[in-house]
N, CA, C and O atoms as CSV, one atom per row, in Angstrom:
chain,resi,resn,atom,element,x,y,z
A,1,UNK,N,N,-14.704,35.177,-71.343
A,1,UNK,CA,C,-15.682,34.123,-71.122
A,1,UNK,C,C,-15.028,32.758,-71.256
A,1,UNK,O,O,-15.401,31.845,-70.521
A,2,UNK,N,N,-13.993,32.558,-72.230
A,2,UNK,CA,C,-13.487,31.311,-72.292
A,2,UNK,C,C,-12.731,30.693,-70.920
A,2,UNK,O,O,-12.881,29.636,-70.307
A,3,UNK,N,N,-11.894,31.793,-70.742
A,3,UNK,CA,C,-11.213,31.183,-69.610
A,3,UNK,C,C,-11.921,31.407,-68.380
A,3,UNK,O,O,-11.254,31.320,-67.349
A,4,UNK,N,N,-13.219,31.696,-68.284
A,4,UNK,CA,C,-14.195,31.105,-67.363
A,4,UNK,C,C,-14.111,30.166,-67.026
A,4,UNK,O,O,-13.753,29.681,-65.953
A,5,UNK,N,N,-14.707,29.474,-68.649
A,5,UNK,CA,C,-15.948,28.248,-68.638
A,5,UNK,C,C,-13.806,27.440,-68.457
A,5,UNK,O,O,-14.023,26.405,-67.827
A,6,UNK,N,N,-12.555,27.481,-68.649
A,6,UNK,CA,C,-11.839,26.939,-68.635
A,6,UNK,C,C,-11.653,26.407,-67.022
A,6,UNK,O,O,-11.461,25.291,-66.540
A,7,UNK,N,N,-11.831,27.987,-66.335
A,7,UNK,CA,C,-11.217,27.904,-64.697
A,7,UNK,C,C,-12.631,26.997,-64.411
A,7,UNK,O,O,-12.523,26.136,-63.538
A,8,UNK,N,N,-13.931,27.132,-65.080
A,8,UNK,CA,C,-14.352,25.773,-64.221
A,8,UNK,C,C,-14.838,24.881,-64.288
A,8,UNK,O,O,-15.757,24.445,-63.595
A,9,UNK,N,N,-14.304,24.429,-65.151
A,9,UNK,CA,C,-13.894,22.746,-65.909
A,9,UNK,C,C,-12.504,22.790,-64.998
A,9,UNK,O,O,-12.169,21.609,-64.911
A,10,UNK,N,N,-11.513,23.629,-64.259
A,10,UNK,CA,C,-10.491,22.852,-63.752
A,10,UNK,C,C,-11.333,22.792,-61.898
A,10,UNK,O,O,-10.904,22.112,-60.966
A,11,UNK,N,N,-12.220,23.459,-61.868
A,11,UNK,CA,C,-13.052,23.352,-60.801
A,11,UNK,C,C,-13.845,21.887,-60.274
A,11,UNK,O,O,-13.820,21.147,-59.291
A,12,UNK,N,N,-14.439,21.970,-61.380
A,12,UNK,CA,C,-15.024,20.473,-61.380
A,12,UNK,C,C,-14.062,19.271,-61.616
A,12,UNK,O,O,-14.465,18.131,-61.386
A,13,UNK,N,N,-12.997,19.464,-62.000
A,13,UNK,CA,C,-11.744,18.051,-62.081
A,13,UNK,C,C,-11.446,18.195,-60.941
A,13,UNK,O,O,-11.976,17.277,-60.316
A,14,UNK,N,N,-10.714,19.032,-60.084
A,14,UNK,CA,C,-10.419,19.415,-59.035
A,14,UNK,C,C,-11.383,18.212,-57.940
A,14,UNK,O,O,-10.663,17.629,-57.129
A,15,UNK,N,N,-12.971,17.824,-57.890
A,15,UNK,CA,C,-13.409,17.376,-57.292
A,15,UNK,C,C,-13.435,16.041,-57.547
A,15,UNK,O,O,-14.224,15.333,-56.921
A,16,UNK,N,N,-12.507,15.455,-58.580
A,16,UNK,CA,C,-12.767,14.011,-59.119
A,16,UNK,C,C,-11.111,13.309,-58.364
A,16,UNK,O,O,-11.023,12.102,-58.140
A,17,UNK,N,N,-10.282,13.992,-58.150
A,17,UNK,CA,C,-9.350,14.073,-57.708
A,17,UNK,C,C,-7.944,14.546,-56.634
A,17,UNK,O,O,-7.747,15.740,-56.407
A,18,UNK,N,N,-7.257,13.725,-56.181
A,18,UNK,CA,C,-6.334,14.658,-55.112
A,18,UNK,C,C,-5.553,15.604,-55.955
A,18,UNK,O,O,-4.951,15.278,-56.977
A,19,UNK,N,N,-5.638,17.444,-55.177
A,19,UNK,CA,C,-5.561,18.558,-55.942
A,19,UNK,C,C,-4.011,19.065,-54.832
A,19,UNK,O,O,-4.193,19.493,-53.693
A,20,UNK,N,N,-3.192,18.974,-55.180
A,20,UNK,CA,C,-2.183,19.789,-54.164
A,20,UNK,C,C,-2.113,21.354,-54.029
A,20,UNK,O,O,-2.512,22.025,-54.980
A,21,UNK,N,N,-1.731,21.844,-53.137
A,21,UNK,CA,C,-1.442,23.654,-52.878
A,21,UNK,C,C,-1.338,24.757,-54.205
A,21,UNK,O,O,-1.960,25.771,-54.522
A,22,UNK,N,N,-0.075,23.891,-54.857
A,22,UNK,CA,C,0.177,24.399,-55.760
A,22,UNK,C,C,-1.140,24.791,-56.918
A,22,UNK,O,O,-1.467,25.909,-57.318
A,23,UNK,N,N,-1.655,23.624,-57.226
A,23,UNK,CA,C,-2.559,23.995,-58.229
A,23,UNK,C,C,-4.267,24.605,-57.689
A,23,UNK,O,O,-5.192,25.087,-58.344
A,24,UNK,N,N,-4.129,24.343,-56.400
A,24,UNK,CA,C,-5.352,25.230,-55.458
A,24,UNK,C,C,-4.804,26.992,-55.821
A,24,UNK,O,O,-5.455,27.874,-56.382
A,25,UNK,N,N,-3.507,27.049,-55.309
A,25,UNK,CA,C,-3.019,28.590,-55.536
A,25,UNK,C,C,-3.330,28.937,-57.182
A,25,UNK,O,O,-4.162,29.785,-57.503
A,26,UNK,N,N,-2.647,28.263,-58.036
A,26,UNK,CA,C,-2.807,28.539,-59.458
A,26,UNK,C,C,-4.100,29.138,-60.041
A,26,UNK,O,O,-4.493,30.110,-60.687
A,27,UNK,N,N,-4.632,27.777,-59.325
A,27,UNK,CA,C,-6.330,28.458,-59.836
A,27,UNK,C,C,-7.208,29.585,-59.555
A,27,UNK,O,O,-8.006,30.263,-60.201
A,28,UNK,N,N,-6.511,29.516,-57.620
A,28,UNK,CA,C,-7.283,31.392,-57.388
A,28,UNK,C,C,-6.460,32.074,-57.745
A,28,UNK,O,O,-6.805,33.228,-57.488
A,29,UNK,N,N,-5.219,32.044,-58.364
A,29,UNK,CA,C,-4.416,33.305,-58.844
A,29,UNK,C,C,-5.137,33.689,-60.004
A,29,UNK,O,O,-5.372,34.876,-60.227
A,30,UNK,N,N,-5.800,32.050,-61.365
A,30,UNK,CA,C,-6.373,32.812,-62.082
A,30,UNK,C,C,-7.806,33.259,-62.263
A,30,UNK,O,O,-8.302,33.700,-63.300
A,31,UNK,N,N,-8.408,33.073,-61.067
A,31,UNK,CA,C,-9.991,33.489,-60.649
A,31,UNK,C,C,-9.618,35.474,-60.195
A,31,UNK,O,O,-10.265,36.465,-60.532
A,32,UNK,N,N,-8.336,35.370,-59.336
A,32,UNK,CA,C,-8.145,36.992,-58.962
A,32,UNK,C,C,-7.943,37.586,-60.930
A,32,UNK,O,O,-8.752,38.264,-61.565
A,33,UNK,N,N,-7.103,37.229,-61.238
A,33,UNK,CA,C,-6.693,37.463,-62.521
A,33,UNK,C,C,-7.919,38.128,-63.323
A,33,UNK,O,O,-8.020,39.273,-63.764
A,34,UNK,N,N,-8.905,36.944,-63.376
A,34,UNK,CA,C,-10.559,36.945,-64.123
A,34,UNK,C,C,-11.505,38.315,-63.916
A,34,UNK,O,O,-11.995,39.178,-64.644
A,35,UNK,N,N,-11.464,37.959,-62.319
A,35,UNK,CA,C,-11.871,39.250,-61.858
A,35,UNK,C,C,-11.171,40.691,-62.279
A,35,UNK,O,O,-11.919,41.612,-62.608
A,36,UNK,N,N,-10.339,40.805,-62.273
A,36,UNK,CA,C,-9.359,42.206,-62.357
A,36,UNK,C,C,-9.809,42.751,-63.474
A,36,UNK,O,O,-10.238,43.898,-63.605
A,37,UNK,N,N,-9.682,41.676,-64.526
A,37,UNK,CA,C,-9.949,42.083,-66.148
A,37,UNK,C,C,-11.407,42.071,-66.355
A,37,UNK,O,O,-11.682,42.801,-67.308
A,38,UNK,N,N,-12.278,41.615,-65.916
A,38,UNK,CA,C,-13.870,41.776,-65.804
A,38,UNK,C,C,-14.297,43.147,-65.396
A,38,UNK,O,O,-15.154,43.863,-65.914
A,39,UNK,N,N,-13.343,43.424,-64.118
A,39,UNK,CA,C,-13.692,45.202,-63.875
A,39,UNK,C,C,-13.486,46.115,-64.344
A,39,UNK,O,O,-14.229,47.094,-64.273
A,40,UNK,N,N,-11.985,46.051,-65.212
A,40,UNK,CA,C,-11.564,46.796,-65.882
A,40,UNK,C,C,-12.300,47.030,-66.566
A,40,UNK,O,O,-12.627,48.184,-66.842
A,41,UNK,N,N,-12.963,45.653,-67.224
A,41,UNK,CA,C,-13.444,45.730,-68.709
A,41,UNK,C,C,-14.810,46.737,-68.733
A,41,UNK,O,O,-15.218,47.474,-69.631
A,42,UNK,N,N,-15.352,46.463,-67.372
A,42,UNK,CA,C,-17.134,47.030,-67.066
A,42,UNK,C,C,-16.205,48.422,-67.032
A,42,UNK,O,O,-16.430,49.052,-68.065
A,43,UNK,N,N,-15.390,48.996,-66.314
A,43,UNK,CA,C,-14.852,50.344,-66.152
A,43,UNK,C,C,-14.553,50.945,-67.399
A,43,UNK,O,O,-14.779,52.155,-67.430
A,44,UNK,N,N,-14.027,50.344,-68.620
A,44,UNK,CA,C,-13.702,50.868,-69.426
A,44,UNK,C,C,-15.265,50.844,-70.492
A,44,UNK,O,O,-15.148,51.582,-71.470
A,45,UNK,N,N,-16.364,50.252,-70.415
A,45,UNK,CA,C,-17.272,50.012,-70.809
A,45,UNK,C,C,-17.161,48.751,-72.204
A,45,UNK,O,O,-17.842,48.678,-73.227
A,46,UNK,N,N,-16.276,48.068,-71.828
A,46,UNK,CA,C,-16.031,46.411,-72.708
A,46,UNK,C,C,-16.963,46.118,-72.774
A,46,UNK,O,O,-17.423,45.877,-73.890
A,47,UNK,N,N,-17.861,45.959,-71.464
A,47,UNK,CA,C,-19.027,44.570,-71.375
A,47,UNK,C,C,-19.810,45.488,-70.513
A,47,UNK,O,O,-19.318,46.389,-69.834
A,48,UNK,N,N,-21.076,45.186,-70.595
A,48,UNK,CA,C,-21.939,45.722,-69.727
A,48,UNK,C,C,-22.154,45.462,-68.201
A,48,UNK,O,O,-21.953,44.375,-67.661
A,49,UNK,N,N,-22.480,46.316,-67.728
A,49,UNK,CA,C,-21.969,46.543,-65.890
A,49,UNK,C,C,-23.157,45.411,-65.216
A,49,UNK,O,O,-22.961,44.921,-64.104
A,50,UNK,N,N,-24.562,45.030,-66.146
A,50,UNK,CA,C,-25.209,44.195,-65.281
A,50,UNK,C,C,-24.173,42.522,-65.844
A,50,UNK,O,O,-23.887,41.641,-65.034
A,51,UNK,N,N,-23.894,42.481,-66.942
A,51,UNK,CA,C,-23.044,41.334,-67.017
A,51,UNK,C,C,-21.792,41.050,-66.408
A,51,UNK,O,O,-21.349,39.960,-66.044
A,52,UNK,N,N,-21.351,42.027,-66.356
A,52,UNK,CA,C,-19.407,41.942,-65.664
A,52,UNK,C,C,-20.234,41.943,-64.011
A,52,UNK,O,O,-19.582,41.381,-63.131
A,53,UNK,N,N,-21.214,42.370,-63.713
A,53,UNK,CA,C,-21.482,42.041,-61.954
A,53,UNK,C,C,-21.536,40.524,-61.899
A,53,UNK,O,O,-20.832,39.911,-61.097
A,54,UNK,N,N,-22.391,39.886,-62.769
A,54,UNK,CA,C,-22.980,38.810,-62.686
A,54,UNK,C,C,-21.597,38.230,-62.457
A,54,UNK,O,O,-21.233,37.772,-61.374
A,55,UNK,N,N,-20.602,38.300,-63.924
A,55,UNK,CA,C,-19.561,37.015,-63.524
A,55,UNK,C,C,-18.807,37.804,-62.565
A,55,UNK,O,O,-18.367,36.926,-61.823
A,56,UNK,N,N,-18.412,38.839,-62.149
A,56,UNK,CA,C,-17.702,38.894,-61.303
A,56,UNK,C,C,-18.223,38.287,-59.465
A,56,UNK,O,O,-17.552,37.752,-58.583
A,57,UNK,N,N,-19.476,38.639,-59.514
A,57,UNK,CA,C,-19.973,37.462,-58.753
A,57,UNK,C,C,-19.914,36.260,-58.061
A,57,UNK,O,O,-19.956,35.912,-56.881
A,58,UNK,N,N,-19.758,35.519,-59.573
A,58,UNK,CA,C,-19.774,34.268,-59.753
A,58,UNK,C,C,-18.392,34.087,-59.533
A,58,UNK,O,O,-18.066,32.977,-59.113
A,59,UNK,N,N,-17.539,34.891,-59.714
A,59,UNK,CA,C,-15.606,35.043,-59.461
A,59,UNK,C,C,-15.627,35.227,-58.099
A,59,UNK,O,O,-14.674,34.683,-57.542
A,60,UNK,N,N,-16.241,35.695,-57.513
A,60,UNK,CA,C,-16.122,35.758,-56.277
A,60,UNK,C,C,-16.521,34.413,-55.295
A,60,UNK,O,O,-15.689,33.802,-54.624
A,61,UNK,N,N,-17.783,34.134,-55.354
A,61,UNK,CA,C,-17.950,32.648,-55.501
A,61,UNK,C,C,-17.351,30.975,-55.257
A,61,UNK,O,O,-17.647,29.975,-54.603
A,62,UNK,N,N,-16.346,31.424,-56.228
A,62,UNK,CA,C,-15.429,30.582,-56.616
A,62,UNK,C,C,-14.428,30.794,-56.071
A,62,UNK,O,O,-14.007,29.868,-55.377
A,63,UNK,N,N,-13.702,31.923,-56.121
A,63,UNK,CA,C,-12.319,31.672,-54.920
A,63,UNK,C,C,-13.008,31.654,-53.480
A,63,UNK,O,O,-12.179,31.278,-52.651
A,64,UNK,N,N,-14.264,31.938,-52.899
A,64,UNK,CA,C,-14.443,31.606,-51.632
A,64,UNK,C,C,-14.602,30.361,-51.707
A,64,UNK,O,O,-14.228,29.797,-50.679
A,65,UNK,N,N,-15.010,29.668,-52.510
A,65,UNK,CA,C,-15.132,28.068,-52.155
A,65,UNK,C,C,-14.078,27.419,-52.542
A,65,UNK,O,O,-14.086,26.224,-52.246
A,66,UNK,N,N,-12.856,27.943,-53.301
A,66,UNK,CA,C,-11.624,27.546,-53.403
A,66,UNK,C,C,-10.571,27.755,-52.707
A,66,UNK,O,O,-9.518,27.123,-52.788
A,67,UNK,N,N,-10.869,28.849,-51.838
A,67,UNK,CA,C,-10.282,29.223,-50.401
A,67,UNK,C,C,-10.463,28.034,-48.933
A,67,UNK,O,O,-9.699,27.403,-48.203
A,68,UNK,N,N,-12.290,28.270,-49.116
A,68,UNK,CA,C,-12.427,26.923,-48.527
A,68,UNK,C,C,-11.948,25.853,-48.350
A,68,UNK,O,O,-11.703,25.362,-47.248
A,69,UNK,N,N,-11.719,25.265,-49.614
A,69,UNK,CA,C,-11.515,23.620,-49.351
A,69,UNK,C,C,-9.826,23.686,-49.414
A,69,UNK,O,O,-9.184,22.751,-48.935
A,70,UNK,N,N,-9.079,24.947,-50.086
A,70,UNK,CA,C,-7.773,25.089,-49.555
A,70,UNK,C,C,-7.426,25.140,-48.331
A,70,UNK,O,O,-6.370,24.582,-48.032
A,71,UNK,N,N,-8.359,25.948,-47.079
A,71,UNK,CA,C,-7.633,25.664,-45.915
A,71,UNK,C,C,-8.646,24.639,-45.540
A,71,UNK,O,O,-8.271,24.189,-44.457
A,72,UNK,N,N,-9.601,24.129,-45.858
A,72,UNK,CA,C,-9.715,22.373,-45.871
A,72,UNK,C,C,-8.503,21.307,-45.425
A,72,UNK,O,O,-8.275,20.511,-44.514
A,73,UNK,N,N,-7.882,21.796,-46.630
A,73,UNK,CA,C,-6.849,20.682,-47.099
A,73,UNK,C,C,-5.389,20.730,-45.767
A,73,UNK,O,O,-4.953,19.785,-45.110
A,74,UNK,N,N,-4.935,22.226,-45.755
A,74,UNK,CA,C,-4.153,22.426,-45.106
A,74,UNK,C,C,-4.304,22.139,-43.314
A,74,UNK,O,O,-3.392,21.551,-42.733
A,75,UNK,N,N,-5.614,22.648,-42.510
A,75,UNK,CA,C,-6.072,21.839,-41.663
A,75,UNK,C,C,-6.083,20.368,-41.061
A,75,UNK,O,O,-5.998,20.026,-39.882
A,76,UNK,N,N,-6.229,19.493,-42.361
A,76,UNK,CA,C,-6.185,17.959,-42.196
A,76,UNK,C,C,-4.708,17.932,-42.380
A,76,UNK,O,O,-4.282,16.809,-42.107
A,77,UNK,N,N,-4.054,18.509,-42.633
A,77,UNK,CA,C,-2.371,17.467,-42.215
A,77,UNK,C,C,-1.848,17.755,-41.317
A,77,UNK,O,O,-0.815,17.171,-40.990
C-alpha cells in the first residue's frame, strides 16, 4: 500500500512538471512491479481477492494513462 500511495504522489508531480522517458519508464516499471506482487499476494491469499482486484485495477489504470502521455511525449518531438 505504501508504495502505492508513493507511485502516486510521483503521478501527480509528474503533472506539475517536464517528466523525461527515463522517469516515465521508471515509474511503469514500478506500477508493472506493484501489480506482480498484488497478484501474487491475492494468489498466495496475503490480501483479499476483492481488495488486490480493486488496486490491481487501479494499477492498471495508471500505466494506461502513463503509457498515454508517454507516447504523448514521444509523438511531439
Amino acid at each position: 500500500m505504501y508504495k502505492l500511495i508513493i507511485t502516486i504522489g510521483a503521478l501527480i508531480s509528474m503533472s506539475y512538471g517536464q517528466v523525461d522517458n527515463q522517469e516515465l519508464s521508471e515509474t511503469l516499471n514500478h506500477i508493472q512491479d506493484m501489480r506482480e506482487w498484488m497478484i501474487e499476494d491475492r494468489n498466495n491469499g496475503v490480501i483479499d481477492s476483492v481488495y488486490a482486484e480493486y488496486y490491481i485495477l487501479w494499477l492498471n489504470n495508471s500505466e494506461d494513462l502513463l503509457i498515454e502521455h508517454f507516447n504523448k511525449l514521444n509523438t511531439n518531438k
